[in-house]
Structure formats: structure tokens, C-alpha cells
Biopython code that builds the backbone (N, CA, C, O; Angstrom):
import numpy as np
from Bio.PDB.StructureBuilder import StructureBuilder

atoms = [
    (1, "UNK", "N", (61.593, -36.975, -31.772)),
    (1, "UNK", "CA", (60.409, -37.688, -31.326)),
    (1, "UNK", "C", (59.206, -36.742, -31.479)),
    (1, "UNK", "O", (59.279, -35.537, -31.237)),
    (2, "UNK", "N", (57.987, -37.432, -31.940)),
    (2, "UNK", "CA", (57.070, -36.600, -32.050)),
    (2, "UNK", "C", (56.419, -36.082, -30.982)),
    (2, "UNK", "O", (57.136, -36.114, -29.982)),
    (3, "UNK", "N", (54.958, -35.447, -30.723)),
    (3, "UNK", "CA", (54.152, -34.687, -29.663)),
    (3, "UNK", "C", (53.536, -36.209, -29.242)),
    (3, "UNK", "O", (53.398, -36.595, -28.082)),
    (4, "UNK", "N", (53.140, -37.119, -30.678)),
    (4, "UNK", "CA", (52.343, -37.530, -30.062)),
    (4, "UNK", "C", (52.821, -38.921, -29.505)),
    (4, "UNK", "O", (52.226, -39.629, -28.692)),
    (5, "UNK", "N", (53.982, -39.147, -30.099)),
    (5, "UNK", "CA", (54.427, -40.290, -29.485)),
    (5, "UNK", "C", (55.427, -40.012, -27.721)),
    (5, "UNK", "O", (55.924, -40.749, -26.869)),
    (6, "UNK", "N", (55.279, -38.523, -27.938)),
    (6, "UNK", "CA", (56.011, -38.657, -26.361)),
    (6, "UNK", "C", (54.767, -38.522, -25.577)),
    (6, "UNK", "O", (54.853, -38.500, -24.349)),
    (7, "UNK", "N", (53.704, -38.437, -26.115)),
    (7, "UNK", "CA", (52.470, -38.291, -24.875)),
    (7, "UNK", "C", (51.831, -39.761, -24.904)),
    (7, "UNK", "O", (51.194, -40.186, -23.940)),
    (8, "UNK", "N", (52.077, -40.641, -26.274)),
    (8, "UNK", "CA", (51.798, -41.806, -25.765)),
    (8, "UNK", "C", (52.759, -42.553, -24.658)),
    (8, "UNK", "O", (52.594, -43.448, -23.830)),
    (9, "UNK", "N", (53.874, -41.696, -25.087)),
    (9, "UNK", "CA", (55.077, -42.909, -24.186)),
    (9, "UNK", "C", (54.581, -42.380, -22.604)),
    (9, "UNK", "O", (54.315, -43.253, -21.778)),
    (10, "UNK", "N", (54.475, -40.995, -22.241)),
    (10, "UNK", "CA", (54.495, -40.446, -21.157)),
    (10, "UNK", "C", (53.075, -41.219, -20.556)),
    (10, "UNK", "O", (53.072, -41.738, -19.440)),
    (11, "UNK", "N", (52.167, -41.219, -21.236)),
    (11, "UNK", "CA", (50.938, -42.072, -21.549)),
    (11, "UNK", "C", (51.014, -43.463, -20.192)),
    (11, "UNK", "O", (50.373, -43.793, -19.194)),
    (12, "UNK", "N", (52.389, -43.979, -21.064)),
    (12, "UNK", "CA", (52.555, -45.712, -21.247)),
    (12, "UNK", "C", (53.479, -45.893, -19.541)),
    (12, "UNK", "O", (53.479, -46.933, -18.882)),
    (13, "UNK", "N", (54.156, -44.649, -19.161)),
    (13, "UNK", "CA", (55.039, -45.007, -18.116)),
    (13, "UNK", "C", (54.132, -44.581, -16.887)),
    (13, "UNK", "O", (54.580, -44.927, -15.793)),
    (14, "UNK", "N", (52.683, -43.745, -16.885)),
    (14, "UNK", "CA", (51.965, -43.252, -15.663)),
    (14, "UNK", "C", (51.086, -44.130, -15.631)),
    (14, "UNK", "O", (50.405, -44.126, -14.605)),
    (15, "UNK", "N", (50.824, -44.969, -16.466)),
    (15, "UNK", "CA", (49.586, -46.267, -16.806)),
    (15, "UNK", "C", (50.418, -47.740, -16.102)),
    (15, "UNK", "O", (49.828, -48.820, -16.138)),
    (16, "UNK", "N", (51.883, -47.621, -15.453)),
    (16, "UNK", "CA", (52.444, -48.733, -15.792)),
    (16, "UNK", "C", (52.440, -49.322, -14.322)),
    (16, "UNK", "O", (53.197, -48.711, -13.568)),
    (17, "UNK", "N", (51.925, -50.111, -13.897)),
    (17, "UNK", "CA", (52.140, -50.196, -12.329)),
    (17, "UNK", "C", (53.420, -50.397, -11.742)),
    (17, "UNK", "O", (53.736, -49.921, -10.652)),
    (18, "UNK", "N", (53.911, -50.863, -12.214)),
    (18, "UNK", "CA", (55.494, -51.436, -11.972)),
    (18, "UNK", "C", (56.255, -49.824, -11.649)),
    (18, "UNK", "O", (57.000, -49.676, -10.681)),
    (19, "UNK", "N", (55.948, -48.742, -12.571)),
    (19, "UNK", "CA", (56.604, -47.662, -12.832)),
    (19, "UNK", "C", (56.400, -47.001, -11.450)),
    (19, "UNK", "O", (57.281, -46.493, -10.756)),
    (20, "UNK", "N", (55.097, -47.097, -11.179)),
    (20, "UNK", "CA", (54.291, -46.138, -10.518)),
    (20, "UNK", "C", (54.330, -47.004, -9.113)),
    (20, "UNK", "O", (53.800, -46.326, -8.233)),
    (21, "UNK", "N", (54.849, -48.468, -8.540)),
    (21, "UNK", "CA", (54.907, -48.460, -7.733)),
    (21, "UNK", "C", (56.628, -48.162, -7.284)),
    (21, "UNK", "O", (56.967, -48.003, -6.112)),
    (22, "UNK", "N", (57.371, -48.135, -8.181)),
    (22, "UNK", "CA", (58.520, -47.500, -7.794)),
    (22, "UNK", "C", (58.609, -46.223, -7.447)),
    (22, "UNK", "O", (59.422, -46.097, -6.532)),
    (23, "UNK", "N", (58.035, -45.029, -7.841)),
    (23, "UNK", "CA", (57.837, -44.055, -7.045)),
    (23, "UNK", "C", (57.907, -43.820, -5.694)),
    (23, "UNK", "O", (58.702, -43.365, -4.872)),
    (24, "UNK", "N", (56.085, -44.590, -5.782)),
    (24, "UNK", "CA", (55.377, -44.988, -4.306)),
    (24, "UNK", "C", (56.996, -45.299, -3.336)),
    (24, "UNK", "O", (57.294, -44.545, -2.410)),
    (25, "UNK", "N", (57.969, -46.584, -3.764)),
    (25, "UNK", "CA", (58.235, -46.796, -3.107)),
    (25, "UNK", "C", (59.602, -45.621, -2.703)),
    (25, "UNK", "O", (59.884, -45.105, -1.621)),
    (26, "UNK", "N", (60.231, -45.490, -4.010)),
    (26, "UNK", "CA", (61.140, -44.320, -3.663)),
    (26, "UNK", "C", (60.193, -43.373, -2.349)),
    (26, "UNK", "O", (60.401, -43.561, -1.151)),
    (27, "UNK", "N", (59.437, -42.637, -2.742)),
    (27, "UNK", "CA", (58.689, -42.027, -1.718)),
    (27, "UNK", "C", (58.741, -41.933, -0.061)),
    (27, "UNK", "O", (59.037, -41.151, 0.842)),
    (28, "UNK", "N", (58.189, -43.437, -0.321)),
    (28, "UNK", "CA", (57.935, -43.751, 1.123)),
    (28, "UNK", "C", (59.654, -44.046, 1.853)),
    (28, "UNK", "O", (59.971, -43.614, 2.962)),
    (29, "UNK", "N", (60.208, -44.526, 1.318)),
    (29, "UNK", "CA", (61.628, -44.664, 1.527)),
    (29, "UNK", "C", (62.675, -43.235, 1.899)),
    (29, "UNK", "O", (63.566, -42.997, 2.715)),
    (30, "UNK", "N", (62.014, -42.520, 0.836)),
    (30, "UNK", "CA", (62.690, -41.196, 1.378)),
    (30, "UNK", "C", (61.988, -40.471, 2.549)),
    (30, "UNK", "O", (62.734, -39.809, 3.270)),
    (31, "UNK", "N", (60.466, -40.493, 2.901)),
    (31, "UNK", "CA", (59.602, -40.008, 4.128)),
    (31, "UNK", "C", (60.054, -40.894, 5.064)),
    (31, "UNK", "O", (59.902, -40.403, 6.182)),
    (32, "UNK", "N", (60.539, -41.973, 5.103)),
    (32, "UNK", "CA", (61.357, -42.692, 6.757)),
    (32, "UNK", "C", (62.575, -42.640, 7.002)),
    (32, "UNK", "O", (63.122, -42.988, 8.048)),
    (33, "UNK", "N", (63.326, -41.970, 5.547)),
    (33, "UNK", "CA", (64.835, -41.957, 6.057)),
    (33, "UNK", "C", (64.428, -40.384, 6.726)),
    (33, "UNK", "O", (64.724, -40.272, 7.916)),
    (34, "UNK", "N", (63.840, -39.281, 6.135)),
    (34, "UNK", "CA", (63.487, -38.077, 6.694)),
    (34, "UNK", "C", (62.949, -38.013, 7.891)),
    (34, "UNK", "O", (63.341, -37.148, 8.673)),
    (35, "UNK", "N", (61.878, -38.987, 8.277)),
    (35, "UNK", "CA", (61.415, -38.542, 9.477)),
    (35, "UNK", "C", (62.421, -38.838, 11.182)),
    (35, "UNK", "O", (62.371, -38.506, 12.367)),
    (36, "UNK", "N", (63.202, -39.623, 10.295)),
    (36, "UNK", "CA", (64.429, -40.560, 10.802)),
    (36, "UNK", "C", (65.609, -40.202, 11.391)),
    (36, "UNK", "O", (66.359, -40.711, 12.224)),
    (37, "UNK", "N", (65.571, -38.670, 10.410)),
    (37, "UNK", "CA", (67.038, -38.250, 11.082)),
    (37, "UNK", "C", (66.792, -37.604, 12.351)),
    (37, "UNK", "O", (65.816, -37.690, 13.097)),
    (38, "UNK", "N", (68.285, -36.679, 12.497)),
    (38, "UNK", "CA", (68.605, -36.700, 13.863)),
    (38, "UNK", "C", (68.201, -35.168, 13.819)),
    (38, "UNK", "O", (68.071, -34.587, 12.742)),
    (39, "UNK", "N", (67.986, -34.468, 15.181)),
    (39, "UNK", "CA", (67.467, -33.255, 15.411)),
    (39, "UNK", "C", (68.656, -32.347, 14.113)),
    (39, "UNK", "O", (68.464, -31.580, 13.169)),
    (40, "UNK", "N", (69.647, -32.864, 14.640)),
    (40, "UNK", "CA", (70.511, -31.664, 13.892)),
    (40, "UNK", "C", (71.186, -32.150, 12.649)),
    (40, "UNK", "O", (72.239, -31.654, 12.249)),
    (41, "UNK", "N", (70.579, -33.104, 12.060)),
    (41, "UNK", "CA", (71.047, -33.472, 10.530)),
    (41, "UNK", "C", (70.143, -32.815, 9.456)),
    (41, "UNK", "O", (69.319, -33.361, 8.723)),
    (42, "UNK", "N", (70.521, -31.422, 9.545)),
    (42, "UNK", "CA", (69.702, -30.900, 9.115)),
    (42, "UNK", "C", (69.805, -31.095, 7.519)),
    (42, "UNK", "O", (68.804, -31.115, 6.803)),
    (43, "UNK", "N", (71.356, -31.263, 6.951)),
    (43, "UNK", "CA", (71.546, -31.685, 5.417)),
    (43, "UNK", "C", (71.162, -32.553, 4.982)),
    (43, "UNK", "O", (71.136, -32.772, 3.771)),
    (44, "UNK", "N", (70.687, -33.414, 6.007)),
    (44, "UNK", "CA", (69.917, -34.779, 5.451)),
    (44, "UNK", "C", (68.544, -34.826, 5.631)),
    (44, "UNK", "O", (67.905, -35.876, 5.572)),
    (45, "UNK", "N", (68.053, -33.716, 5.853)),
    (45, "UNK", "CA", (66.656, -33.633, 6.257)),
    (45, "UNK", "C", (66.626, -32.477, 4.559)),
    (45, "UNK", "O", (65.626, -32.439, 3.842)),
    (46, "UNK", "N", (67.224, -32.106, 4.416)),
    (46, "UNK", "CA", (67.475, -30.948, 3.364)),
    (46, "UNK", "C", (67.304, -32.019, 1.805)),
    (46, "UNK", "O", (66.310, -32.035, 1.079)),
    (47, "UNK", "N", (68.866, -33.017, 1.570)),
    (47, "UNK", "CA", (68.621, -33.797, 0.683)),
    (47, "UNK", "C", (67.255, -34.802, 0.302)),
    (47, "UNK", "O", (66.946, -35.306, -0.777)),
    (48, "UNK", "N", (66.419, -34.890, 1.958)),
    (48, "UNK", "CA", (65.219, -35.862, 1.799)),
    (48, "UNK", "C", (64.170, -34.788, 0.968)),
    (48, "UNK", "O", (63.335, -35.043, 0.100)),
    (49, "UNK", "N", (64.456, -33.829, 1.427)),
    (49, "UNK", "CA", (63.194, -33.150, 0.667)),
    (49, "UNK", "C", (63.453, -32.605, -1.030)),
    (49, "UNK", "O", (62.676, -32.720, -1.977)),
    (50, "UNK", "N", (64.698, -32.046, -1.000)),
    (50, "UNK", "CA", (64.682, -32.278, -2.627)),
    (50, "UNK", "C", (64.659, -33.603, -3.506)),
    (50, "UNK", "O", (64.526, -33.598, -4.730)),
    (51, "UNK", "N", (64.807, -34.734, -2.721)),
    (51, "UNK", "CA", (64.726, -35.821, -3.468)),
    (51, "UNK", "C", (63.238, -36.027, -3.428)),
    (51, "UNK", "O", (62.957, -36.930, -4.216)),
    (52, "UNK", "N", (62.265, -35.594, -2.878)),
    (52, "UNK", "CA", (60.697, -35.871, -3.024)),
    (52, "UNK", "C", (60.291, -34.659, -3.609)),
    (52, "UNK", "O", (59.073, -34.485, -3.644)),
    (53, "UNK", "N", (61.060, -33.713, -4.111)),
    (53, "UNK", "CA", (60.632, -32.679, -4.933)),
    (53, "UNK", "C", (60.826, -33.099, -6.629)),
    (53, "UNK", "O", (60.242, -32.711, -7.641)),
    (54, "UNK", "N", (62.030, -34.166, -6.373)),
    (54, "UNK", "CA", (62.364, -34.300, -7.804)),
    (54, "UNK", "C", (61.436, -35.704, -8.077)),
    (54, "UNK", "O", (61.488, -36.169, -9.215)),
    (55, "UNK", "N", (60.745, -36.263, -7.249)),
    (55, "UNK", "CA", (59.944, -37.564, -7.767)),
    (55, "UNK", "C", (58.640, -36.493, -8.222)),
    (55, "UNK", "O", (58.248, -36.853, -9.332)),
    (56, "UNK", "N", (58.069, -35.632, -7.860)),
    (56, "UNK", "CA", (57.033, -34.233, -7.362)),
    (56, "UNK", "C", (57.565, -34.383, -9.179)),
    (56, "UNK", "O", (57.141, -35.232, -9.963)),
    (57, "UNK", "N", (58.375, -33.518, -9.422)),
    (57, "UNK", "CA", (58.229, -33.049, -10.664)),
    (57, "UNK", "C", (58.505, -33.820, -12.001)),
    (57, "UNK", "O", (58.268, -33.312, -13.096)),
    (58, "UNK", "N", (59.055, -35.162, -11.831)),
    (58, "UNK", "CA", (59.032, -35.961, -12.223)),
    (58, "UNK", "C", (57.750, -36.882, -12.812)),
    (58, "UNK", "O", (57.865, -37.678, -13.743)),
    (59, "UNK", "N", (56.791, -36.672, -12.246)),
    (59, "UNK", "CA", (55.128, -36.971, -12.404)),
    (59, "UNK", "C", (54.633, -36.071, -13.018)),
    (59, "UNK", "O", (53.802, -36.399, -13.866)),
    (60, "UNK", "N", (54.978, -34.399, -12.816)),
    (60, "UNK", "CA", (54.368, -33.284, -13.331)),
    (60, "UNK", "C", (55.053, -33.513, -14.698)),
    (60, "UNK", "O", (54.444, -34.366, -15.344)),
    (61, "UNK", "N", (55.456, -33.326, -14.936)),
    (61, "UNK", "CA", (56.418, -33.521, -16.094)),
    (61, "UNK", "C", (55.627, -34.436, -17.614)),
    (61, "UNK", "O", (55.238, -34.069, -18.723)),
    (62, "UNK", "N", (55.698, -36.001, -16.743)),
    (62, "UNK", "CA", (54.559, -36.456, -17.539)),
    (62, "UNK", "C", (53.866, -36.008, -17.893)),
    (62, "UNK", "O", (53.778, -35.782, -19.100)),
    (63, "UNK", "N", (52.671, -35.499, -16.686)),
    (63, "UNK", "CA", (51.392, -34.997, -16.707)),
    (63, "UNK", "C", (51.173, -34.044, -18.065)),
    (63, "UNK", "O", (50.581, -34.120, -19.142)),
    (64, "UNK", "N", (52.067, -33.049, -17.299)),
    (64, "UNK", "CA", (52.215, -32.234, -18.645)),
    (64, "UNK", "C", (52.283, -32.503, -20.010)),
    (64, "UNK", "O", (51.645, -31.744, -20.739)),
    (65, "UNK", "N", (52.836, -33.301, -20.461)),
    (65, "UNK", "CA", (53.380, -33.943, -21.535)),
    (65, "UNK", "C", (52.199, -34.380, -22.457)),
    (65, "UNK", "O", (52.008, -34.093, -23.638)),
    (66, "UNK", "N", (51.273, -35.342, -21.398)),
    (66, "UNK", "CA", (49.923, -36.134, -21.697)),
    (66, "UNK", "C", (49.076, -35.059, -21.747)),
    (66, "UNK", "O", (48.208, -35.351, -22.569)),
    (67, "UNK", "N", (48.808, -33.614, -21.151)),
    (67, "UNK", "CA", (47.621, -33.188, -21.286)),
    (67, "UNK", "C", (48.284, -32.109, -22.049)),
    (67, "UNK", "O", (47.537, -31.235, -22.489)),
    (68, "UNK", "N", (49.737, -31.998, -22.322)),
    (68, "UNK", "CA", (49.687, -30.893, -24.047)),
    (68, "UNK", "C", (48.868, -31.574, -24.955)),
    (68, "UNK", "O", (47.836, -31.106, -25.437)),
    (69, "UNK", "N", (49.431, -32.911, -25.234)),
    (69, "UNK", "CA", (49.209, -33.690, -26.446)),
    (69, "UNK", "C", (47.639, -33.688, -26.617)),
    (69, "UNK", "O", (47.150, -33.682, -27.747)),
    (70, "UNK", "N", (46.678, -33.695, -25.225)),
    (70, "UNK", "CA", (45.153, -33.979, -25.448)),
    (70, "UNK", "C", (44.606, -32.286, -25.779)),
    (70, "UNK", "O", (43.609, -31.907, -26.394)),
    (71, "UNK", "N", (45.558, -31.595, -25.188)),
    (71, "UNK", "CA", (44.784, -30.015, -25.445)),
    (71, "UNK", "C", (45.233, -29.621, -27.292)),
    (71, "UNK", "O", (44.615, -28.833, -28.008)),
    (72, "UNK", "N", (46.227, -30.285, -27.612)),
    (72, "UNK", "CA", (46.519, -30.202, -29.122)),
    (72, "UNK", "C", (45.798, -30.992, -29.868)),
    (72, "UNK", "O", (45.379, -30.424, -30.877)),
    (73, "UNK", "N", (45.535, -31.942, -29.773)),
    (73, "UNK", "CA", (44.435, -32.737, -30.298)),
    (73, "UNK", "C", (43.054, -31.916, -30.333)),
    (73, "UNK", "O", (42.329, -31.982, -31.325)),
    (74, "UNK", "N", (42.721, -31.145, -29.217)),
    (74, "UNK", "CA", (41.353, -30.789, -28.973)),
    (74, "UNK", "C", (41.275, -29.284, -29.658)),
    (74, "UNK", "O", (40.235, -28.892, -30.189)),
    (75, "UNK", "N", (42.076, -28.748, -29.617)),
    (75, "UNK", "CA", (42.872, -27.990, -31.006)),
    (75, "UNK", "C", (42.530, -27.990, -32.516)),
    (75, "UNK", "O", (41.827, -27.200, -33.147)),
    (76, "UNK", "N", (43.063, -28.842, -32.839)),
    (76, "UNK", "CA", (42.985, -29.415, -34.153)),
    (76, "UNK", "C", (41.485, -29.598, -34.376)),
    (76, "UNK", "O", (41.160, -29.026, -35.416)),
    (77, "UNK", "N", (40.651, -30.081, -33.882)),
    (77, "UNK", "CA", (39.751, -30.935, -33.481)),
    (77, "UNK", "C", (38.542, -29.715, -34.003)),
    (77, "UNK", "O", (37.748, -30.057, -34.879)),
    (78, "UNK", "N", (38.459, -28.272, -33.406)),
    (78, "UNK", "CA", (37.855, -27.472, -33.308)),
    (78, "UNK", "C", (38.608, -26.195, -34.497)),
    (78, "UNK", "O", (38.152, -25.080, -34.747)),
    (79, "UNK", "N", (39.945, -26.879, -35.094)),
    (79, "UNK", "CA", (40.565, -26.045, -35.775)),
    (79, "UNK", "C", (40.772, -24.370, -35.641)),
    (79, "UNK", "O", (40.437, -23.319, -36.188)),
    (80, "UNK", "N", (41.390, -24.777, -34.764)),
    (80, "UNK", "CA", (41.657, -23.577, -33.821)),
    (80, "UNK", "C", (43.139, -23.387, -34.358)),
    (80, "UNK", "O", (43.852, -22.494, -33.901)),
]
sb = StructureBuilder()
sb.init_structure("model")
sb.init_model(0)
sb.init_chain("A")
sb.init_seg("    ")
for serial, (resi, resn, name, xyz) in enumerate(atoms, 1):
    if name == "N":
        sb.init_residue(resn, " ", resi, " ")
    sb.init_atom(name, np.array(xyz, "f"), 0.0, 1.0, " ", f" {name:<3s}", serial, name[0])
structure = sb.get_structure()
């Protein structure tokens, strides 16, 4: 796959509301099962937070993706 078609795709899935309200909702779903548990469930207070680390980098990821492709473009651009 190319640079620029994975920054359009990455593009196409942060533009997508549907995409982006599944997050949201993963999110919020994992912040009430977390705030939820019990004083001493602490492994489940443990799994809530790496699972909102991996939605966390899951967005970065994109991000990244979309602003290589615009800093390579801007690159080229200035023929650098």
C-alpha cells in the first residue's frame, strides 16, 4: 500500500462519524466500567486503563499516518 493511499484511508476512518463515535463510545464504556470497580479490583482497574491507552494510540497512529503524508507532500512541494 502506498504513503498516500494509507493517509487517505487513515484520512477516511478519522473523518468518519460512525468510526469516531465508536471510540467515543468504547471510551466512555471503559471510564464507567473503571470508575465502577471495587476498591480492591485493582486488575480491573489495571485492564480499564490499558484498554483506553490502546483506543489513545490507536488515534495517534492515524494521526501520524495523515500528517507524514502532508509533511511529505510539503516536501516535495519545496523539493527538499
Amino acid at each position: 500500500m502506498t504513503d498516500q493511499l494509507r493517509e487517505e484511508k487513515a484520512n477516511r476512518l478519522l473523518s468518519d462519524p460512525l468510526f469516531n463515535e465508536a471510540l467515543d463510545t468504547l471510551e466512555s464504556d471503559i471510564k464507567d466500567t473503571w470508575f465502577n470497580t471495587g476498591v480492591l479490583d485493582n486488575e480491573a482497574r489495571e485492564q480499564c486503563w490499558l484498554s483506553l491507552r490502546l483506543l489513545q494510540r490507536i488515534r495517534l497512529h492515524l494521526t501520524s499516518i495523515i500528517e507524514t503524508g502532508e509533511m511529505a507532500k510539503k516536501l516535495q512541494e519545496y523539493h527538499i
